[in-house]
Every structure is written in C-alpha cells, then in structure tokens.
TIDO-231470 format. One record per atom (N, C-alpha, C): x, y, z; atom name. Coordinates in pm, 1 decimal. Layout:
ATOM          u          v          w   atom
ATOM          X          Y          Z     CA
...
//
This chain:
ATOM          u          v          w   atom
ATOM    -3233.5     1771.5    -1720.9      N
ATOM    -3157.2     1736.1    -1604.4     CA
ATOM    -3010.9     1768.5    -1633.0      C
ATOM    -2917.7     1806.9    -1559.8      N
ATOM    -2799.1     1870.6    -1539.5     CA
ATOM    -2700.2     1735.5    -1508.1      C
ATOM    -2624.2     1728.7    -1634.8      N
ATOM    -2507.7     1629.3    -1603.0     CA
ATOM    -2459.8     1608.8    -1504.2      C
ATOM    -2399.5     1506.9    -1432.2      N
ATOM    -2311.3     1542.2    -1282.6     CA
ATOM    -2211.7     1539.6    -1331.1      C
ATOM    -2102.2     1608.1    -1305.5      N
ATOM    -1958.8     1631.6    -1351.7     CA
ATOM    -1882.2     1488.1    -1281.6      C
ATOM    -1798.8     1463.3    -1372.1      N
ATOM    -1714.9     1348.4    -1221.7     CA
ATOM    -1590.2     1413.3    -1303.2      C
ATOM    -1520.2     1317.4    -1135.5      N
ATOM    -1377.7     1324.2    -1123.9     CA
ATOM    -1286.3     1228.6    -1123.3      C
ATOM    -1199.3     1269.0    -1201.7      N
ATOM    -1098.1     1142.5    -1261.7     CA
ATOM    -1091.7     1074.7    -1063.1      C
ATOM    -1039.8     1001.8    -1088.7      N
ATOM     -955.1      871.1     -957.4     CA
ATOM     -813.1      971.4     -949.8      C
ATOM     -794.8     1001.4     -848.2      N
ATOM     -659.1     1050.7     -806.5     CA
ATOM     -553.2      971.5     -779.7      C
ATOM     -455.2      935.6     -876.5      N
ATOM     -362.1      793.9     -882.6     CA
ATOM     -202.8      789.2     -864.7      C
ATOM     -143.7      746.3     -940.6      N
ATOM       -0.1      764.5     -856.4     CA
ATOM       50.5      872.0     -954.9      C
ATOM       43.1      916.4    -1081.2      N
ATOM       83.2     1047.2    -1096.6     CA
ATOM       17.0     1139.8    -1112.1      C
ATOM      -56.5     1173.7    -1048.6      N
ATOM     -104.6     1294.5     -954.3     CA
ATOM      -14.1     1271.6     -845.2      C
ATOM       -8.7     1192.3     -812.2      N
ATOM       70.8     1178.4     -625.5     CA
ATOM      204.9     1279.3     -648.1      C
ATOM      258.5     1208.7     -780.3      N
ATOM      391.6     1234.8     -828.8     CA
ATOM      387.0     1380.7     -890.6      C
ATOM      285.0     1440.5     -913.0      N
ATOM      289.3     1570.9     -927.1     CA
ATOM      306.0     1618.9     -821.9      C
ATOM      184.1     1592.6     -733.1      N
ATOM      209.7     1686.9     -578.3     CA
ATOM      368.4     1663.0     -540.7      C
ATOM      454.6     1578.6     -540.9      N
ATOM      544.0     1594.1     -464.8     CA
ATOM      622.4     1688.4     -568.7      C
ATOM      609.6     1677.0     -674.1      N
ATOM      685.2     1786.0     -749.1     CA
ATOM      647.1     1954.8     -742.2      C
ATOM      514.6     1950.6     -720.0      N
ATOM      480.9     2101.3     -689.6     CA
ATOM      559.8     2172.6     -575.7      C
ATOM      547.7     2083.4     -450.3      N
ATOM      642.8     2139.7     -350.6     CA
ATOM      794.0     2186.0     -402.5      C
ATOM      851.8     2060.6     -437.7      N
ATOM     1011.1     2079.0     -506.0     CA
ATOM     1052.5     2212.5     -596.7      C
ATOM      915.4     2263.5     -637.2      N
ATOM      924.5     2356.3     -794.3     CA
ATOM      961.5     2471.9     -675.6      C
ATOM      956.4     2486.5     -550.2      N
ATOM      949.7     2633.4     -449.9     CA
ATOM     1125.1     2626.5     -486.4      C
ATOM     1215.2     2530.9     -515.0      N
ATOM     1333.1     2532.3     -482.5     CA
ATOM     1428.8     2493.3     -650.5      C
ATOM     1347.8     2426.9     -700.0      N
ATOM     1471.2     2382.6     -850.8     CA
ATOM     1289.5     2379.5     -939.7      C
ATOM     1242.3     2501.2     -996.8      N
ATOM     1152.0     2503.1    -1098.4     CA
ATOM     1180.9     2433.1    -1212.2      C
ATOM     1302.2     2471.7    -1258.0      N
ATOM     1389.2     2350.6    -1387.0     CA
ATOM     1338.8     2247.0    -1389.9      C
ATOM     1444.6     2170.0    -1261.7      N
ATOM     1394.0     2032.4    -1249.4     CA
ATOM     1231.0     2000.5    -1246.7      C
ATOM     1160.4     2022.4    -1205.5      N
ATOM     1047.0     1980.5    -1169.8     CA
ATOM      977.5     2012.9    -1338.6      C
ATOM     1003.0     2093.2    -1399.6      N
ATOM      961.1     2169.3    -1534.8     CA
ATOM     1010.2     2027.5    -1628.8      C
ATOM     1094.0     1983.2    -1590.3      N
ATOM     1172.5     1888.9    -1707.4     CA
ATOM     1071.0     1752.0    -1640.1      C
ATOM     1068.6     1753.8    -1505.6      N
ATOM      969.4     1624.0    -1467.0     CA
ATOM      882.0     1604.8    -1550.3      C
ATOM      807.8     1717.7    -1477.4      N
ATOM      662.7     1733.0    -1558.5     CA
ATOM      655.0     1703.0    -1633.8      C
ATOM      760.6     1736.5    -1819.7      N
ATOM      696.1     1676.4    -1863.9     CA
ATOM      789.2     1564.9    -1916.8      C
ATOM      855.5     1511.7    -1864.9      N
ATOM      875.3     1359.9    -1863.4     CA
ATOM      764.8     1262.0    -1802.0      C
ATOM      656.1     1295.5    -1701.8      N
ATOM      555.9     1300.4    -1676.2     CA
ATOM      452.2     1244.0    -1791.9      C
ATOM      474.0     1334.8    -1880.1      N
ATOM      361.0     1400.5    -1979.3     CA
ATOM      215.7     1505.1    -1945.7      C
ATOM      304.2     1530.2    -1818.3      N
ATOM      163.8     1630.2    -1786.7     CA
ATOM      163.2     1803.3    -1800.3      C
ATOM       82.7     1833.9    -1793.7      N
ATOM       62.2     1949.9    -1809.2     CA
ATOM      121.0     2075.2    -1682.1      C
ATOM      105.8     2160.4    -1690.3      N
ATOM      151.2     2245.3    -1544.6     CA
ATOM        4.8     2261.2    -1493.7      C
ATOM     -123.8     2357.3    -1581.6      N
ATOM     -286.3     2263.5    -1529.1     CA
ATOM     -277.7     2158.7    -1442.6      C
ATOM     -215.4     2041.9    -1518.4      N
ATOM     -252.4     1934.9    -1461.1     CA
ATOM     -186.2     1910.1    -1324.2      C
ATOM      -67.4     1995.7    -1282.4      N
ATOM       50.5     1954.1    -1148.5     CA
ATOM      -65.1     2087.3    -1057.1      C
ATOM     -121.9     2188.5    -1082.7      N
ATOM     -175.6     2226.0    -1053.8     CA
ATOM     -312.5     2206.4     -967.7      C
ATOM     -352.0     2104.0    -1114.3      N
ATOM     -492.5     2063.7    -1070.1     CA
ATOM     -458.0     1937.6     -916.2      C
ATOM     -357.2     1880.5     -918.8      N
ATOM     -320.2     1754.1     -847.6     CA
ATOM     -321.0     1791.9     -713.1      C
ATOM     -251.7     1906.4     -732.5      N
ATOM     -201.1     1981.3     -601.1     CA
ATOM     -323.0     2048.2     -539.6      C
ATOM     -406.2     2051.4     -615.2      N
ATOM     -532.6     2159.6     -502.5     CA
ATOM     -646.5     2004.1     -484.5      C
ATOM     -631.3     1937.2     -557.6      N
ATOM     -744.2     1779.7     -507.8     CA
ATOM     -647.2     1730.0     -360.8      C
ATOM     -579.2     1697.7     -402.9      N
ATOM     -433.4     1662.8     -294.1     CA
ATOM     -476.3     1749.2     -162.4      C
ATOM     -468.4     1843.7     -162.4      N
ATOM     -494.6     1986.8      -40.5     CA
ATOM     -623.0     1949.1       12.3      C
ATOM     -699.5     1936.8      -81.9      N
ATOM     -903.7     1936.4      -45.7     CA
ATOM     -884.9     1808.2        5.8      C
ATOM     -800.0     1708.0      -36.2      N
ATOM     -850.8     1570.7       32.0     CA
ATOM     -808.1     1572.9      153.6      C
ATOM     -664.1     1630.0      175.6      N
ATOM     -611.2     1625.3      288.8     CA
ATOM     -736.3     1767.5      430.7      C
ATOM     -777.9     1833.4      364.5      N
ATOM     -832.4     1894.4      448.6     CA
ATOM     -953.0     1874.8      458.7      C
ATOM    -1065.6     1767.6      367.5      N
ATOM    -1169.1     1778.5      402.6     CA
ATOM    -1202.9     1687.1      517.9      C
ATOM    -1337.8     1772.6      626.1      N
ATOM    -1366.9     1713.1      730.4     CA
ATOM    -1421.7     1551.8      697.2      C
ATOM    -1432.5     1467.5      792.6      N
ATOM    -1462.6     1338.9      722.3     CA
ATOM    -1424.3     1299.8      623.4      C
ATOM    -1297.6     1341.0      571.0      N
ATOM    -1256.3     1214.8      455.5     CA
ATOM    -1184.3     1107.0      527.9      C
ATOM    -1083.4     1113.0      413.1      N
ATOM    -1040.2      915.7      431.1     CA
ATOM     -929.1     1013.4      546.9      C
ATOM     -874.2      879.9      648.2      N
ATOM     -755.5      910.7      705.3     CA
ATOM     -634.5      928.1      630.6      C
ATOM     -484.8     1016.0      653.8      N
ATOM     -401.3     1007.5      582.3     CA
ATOM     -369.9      894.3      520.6      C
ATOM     -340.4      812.3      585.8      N
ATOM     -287.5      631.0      579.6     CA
ATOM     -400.4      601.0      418.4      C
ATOM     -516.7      630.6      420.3      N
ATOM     -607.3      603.4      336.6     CA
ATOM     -575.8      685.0      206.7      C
ATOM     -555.2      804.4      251.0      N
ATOM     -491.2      925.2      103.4     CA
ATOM     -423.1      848.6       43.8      C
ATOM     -312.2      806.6       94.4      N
ATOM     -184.8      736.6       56.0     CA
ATOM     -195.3      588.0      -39.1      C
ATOM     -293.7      537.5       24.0      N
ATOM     -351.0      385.8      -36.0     CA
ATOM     -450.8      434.6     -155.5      C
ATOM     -534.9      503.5     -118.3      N
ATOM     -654.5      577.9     -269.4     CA
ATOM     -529.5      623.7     -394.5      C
ATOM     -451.6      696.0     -325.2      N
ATOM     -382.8      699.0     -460.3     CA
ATOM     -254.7      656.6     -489.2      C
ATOM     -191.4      566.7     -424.2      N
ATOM      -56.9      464.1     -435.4     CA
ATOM     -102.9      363.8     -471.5      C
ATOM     -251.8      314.4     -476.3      N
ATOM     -280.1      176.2     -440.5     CA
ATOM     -206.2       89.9     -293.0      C
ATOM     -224.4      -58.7     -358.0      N
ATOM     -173.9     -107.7     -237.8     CA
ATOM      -32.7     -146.0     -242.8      C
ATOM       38.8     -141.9     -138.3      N
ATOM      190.2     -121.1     -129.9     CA
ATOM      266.4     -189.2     -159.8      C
ATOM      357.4     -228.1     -238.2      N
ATOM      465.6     -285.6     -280.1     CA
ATOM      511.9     -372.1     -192.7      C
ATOM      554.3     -295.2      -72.4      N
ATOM      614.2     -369.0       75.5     CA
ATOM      587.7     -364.8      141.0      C
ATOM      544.8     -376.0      270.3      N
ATOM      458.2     -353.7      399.2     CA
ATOM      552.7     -437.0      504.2      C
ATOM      607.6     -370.3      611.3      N
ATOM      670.6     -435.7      749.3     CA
ATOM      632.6     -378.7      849.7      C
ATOM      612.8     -509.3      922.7      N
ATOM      609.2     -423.6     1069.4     CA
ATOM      718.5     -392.9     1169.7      C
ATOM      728.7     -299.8     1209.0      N
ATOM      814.3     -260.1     1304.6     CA
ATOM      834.5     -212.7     1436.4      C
ATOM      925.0     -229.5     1511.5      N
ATOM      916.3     -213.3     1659.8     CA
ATOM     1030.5      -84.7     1675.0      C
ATOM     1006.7       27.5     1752.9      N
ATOM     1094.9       85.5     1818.1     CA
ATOM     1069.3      126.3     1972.1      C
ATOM     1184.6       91.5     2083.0      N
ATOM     1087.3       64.2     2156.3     CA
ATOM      985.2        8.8     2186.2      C
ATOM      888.8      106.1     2255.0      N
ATOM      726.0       70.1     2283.9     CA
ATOM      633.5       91.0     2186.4      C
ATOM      677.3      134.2     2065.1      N
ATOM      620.8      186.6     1939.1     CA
ATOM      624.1      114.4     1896.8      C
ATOM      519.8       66.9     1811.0      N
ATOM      491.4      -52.0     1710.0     CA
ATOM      416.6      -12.7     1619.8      C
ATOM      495.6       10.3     1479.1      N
ATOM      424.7      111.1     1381.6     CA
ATOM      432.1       -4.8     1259.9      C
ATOM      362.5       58.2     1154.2      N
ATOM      410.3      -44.7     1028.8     CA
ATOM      461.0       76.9      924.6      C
ATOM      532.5      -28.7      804.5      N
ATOM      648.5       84.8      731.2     CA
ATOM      584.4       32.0      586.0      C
ATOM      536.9      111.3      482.9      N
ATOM      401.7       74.9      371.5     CA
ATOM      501.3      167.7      237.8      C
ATOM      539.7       95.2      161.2      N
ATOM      653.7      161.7       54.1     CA
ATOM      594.8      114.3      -77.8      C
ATOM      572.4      252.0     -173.0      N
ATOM      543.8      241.4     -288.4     CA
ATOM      650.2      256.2     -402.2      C
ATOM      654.3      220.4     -498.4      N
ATOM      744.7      251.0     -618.7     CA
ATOM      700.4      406.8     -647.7      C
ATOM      783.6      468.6     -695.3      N
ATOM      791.3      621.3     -739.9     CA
ATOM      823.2      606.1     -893.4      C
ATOM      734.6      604.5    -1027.3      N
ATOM      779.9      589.5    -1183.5     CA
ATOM      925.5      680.3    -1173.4      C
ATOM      865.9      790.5    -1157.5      N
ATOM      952.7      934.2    -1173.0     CA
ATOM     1064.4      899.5    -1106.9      C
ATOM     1162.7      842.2     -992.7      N
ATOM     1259.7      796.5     -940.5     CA
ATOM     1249.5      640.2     -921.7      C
ATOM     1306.6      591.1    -1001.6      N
ATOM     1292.2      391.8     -994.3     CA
ATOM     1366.0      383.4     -891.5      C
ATOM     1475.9      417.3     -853.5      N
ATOM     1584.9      406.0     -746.6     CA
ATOM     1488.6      434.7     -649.8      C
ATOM     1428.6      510.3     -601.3      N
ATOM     1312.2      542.6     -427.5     CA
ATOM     1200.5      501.9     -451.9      C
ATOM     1170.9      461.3     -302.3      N
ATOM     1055.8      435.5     -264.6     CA
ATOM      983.8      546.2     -215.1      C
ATOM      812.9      547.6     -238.5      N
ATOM      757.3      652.8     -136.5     CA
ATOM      730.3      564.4       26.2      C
ATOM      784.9      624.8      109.1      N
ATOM      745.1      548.4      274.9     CA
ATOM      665.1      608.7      353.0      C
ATOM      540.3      539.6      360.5      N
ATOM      481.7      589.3      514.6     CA
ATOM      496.5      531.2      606.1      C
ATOM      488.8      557.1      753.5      N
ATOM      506.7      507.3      854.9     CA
ATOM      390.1      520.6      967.5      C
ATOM      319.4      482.6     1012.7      N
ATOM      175.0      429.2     1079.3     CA
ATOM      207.9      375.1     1187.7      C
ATOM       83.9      459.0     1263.1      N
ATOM       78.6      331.0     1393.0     CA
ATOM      -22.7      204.3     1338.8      C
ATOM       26.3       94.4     1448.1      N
ATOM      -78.3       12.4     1393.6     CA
ATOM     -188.8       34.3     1521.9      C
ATOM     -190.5      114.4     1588.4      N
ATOM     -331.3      120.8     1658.7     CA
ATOM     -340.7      280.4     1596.5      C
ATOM     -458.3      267.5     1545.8      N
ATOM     -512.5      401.9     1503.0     CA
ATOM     -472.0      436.3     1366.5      C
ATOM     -374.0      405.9     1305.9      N
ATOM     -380.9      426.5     1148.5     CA
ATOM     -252.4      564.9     1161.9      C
ATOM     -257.9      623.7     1292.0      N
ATOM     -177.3      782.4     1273.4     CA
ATOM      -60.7      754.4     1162.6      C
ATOM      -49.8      859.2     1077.5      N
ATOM       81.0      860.2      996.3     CA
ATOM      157.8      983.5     1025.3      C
ATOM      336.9      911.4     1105.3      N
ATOM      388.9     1042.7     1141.1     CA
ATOM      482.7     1113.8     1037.0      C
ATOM      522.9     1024.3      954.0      N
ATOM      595.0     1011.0      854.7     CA
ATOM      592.7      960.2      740.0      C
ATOM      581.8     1069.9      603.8      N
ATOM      560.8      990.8      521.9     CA
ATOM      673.6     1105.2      382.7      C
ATOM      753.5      988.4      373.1      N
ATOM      882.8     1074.3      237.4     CA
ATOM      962.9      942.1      145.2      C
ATOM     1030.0     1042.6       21.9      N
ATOM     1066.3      933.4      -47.1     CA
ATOM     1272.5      880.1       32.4      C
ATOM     1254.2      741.8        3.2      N
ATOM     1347.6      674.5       50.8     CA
ATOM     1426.1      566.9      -29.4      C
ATOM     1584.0      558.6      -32.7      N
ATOM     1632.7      454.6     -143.9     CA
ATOM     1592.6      347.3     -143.0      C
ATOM     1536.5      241.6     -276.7      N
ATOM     1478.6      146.4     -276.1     CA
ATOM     1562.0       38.1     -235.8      C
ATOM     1518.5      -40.0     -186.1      N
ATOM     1604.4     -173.0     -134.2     CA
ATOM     1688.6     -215.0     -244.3      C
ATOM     1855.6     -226.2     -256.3      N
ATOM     1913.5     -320.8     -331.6     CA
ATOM     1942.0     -192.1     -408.7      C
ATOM     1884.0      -71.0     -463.8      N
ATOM     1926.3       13.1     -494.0     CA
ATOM     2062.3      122.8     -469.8      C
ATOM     2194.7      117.6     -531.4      N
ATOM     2281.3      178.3     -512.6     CA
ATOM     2213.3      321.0     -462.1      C
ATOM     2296.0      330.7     -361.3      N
ATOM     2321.0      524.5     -302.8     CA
ATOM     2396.5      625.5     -378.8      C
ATOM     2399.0      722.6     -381.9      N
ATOM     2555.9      843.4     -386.8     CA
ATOM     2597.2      795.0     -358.2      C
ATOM     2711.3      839.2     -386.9      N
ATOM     2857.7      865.4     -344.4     CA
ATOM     2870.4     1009.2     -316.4      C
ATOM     2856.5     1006.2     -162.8      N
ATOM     2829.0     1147.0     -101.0     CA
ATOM     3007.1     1130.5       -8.5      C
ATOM     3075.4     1251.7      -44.7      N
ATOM     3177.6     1248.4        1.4     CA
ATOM     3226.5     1423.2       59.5      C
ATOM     3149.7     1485.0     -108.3      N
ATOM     3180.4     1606.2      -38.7     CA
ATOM     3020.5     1733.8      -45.5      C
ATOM     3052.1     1841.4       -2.0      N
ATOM     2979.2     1894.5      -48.6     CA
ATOM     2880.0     1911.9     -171.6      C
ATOM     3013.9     1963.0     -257.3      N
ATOM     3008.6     1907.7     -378.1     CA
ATOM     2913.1     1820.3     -487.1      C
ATOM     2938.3     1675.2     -416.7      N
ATOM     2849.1     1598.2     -399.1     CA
ATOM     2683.4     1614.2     -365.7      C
ATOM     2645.7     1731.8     -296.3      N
ATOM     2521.5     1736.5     -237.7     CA
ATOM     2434.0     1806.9     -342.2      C
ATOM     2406.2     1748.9     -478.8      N
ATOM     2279.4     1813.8     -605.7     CA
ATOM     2179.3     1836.8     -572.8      C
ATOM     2107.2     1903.2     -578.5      N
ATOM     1909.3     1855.1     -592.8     CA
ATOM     1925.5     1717.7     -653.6      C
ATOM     1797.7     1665.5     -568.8      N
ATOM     1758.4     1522.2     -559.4     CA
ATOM     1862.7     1409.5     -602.9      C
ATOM     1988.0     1490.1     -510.1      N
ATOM     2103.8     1347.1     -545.8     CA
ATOM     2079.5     1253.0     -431.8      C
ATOM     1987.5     1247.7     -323.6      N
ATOM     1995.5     1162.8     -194.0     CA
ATOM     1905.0     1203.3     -109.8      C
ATOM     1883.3     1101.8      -34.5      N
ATOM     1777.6     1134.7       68.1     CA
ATOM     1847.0     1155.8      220.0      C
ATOM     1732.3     1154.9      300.6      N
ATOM     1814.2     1240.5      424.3     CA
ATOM     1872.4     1126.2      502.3      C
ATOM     1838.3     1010.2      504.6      N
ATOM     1925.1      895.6      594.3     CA
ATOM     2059.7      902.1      486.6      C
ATOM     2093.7      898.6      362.9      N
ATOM     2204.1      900.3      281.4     CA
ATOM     2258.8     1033.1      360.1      C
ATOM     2211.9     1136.1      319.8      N
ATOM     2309.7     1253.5      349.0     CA
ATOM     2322.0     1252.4      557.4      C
ATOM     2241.8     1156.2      634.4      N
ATOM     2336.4     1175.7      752.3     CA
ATOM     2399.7     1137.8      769.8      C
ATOM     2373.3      978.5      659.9      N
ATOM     2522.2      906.1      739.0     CA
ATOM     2605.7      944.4      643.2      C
ATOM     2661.2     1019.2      566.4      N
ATOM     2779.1     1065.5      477.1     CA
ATOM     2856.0     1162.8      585.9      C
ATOM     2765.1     1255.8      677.1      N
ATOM     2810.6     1366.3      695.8     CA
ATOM     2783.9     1351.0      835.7      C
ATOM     2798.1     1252.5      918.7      N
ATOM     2775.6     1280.0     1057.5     CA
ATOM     2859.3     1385.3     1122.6      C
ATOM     2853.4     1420.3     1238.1      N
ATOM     2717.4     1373.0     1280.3     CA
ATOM     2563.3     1443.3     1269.7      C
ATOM     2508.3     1423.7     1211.7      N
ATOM     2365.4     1523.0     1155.1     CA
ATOM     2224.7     1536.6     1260.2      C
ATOM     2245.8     1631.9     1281.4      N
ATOM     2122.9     1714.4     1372.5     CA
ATOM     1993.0     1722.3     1301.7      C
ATOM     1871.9     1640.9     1334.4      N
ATOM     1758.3     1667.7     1265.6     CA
ATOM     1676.9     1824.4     1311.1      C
ATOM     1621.8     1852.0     1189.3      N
ATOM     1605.0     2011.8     1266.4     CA
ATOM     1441.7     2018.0     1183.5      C
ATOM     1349.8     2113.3     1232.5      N
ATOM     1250.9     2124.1     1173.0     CA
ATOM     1231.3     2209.6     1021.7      C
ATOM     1156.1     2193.1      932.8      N
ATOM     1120.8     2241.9      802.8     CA
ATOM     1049.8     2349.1      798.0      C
ATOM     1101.5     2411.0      709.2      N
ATOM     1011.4     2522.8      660.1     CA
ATOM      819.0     2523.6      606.8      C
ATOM      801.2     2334.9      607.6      N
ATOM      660.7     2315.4      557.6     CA
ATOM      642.1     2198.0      642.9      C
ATOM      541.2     2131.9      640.5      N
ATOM      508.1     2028.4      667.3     CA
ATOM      595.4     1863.8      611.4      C
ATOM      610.9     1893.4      466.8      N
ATOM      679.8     1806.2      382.7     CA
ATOM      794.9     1823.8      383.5      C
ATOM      895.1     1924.4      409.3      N
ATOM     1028.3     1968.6      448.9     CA
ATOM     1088.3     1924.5      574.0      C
ATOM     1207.6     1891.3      562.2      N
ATOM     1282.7     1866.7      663.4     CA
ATOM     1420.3     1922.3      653.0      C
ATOM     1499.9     1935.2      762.2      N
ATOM     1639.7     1990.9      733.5     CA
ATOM     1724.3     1904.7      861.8      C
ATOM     1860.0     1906.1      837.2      N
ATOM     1970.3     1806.3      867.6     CA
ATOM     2102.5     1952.9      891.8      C
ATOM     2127.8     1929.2     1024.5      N
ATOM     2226.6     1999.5     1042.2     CA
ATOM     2378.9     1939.5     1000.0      C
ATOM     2455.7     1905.4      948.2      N
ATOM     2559.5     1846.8      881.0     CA
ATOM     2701.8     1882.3      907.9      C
ATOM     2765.6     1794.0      917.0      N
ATOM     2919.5     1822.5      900.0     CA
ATOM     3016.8     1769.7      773.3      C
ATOM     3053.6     1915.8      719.9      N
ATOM     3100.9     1872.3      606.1     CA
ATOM     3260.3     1855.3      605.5      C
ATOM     3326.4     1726.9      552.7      N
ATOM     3456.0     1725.2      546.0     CA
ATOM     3539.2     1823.6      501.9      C
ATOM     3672.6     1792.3      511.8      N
ATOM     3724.7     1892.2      471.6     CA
ATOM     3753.0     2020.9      505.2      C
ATOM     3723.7     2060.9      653.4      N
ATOM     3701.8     2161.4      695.1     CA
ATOM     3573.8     2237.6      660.3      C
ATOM     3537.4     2142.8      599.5      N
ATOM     3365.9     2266.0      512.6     CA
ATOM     3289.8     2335.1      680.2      C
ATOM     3318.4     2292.7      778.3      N
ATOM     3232.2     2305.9      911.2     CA
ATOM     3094.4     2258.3      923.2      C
ATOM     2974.3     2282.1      941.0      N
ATOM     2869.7     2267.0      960.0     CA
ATOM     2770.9     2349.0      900.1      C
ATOM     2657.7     2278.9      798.4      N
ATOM     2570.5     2327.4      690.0     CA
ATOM     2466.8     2280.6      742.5      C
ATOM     2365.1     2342.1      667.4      N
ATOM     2213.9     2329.6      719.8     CA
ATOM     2174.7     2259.8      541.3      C
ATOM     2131.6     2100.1      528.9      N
ATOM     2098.6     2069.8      398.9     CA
ATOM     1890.4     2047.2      441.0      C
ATOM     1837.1     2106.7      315.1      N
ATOM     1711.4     2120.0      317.9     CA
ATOM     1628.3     2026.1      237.3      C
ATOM     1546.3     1891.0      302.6      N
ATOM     1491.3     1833.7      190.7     CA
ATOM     1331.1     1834.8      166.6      C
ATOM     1299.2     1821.8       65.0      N
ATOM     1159.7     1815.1       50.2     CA
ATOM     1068.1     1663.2       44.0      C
ATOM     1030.5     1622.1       90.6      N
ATOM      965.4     1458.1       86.8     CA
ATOM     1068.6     1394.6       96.4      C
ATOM     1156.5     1435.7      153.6      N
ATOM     1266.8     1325.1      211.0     CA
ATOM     1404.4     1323.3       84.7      C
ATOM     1371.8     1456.1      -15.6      N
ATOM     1515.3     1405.8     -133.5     CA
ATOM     1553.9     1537.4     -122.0      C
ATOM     1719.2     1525.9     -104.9      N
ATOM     1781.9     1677.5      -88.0     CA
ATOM     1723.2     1769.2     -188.5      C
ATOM     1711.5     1892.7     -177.4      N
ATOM     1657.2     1998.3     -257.3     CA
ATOM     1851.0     2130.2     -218.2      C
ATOM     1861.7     2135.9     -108.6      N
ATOM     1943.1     2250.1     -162.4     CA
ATOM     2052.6     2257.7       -6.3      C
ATOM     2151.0     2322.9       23.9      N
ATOM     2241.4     2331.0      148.6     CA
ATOM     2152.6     2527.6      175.6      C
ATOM     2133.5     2547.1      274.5      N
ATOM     2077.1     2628.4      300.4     CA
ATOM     2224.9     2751.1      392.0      C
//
C-alpha cells in the first residue's frame, strides 16, 4: 500500500512568507534579509506562495475570511464596525516579522465577504515621522500613515490585487507623487 503524503498545517509563517513574496517584485534585499530572519528557506517562501494561490483558488474551499483564520489562527482583536449602512467586522492579527503592525481583515458580517485585507500600525504603537519625501523607505509606513502625512491623498487602484497606490502631496514644493504599497506597507514612490 502507497503512503499518503500529508501536508504540513499552513500557519502564520507561511502567511508571512506570502506577504513577502509579493514585496520581493519591488525590494528583493529586503525580503532576502526577511526570509531569513524568518529562518526559512526561498523553497520554502516559494512553497507558501503556491499552497497560498491553490487555497485561494480552489473551488469549494474555505471562504477568504476562513484562509485568514486556518492560518492566523484566531484573532488577537476583533471589532465591530459601522460605516454608514455597512456593518462589517475588523479581525487583526500580530505579524512576528513586524511587532509594530497588525495583519487586518475587514468582513461583512452577513456573508463573511472580505473586502479588505493589509498590514496596519498596531494599536499604541508609535508611527513615522513622515515629513518629507525623504522620509518615504520601503516598509517605513502604511497607507493611512502616509495619507495623513501627505494630504490630501487620492486612493488609486494597484498594479495586483494586494497592491494599492495613494496619489500624494509632497511638501516642500515636491508637487504630487504616486506612493505604491503592497499589503498595505509602503514599498516604493512610483
């Protein structure tokens, strides 16, 4: 009889790989030095990233909201929230790899939909000091930090699914920049 192969549990660093695989399209360095602060392998950010893909695309799996819980576990913080007529809940995990952010999803509570899900500064956690351009590193801030530094900021669509971009005004005469983030942490001024 033929062994059945199994598969590890997909857990929070795997999670933390996938978000680094995306990031590697823009600062390979950084993500190279993650990794293996990590202790993982590039195999292994590899392997994370194509389970990650299959889960998200296979027919009948778990709902997103469920991806997120299978491998975050259960959430650190959980609120509910009202905007408008919208009544969603807001589900925030610790990130090892950034102690300062949280990972956030955002859900309806009828139906589970997740419209939003990126990393965000942890409560009580100091921000940048975003003043100038300058100021704007790979993964020095997330995108509510860099709008309100630089209002007034135009949300604009991403190059991926996990990407987002912020139309910006930079002091100083800098005029108006296009900053590009990936899971919600600046990656680069475009």
């Amino acid at each position: 009889m033929a062994a059945m192969a199994t598969t590890t549990p997909f857990g929070p660093l795997d999670f933390q790989l996938v978000l680094l695989r995306r990031m590697a399209d823009f600062h390979p360095g950084l993500v190279e030095d993650a990794r293996r602060e990590l202790g993982a392998s590039a195999a292994r950010m590899r392997e994370a990233n194509r389970r990650w893909q299959a889960m998200a695309h296979a027919s009948g799996g778990r709902s997103p909201l469920g991806r997120y819980r299978a491998a975050l576990g259960e959430p650190e913080h959980r609120e509910r929230r009202r905007t408008g007529d919208l009544e969603y809940e807001a589900l925030r995990w610790p990130v090892p790899l950034w102690p300062d952010l949280r990972f956030e999803v955002l859900s309806a509570t009828r139906g589970g939909g997740v419209w939003n899900a990126w990393l965000i500064r942890a409560p009580g956690a100091p921000g940048p000091g975003l003043r100038t351009a300058a100021d704007l590193t790979p993964w020095s801030c997330t995108v509510d930090e860099a709008a309100r530094a630089f209002p007034p900021a135009t949300p604009m669509q991403g190059s991926a699914p996990t990407r987002s971009q912020l139309a910006l005004t930079l002091p100083e005469g800098g005029g108006r920049a296009v900053a590009e983030f990936t899971w919600g942490l600046f990656q680069r001024l475009v």
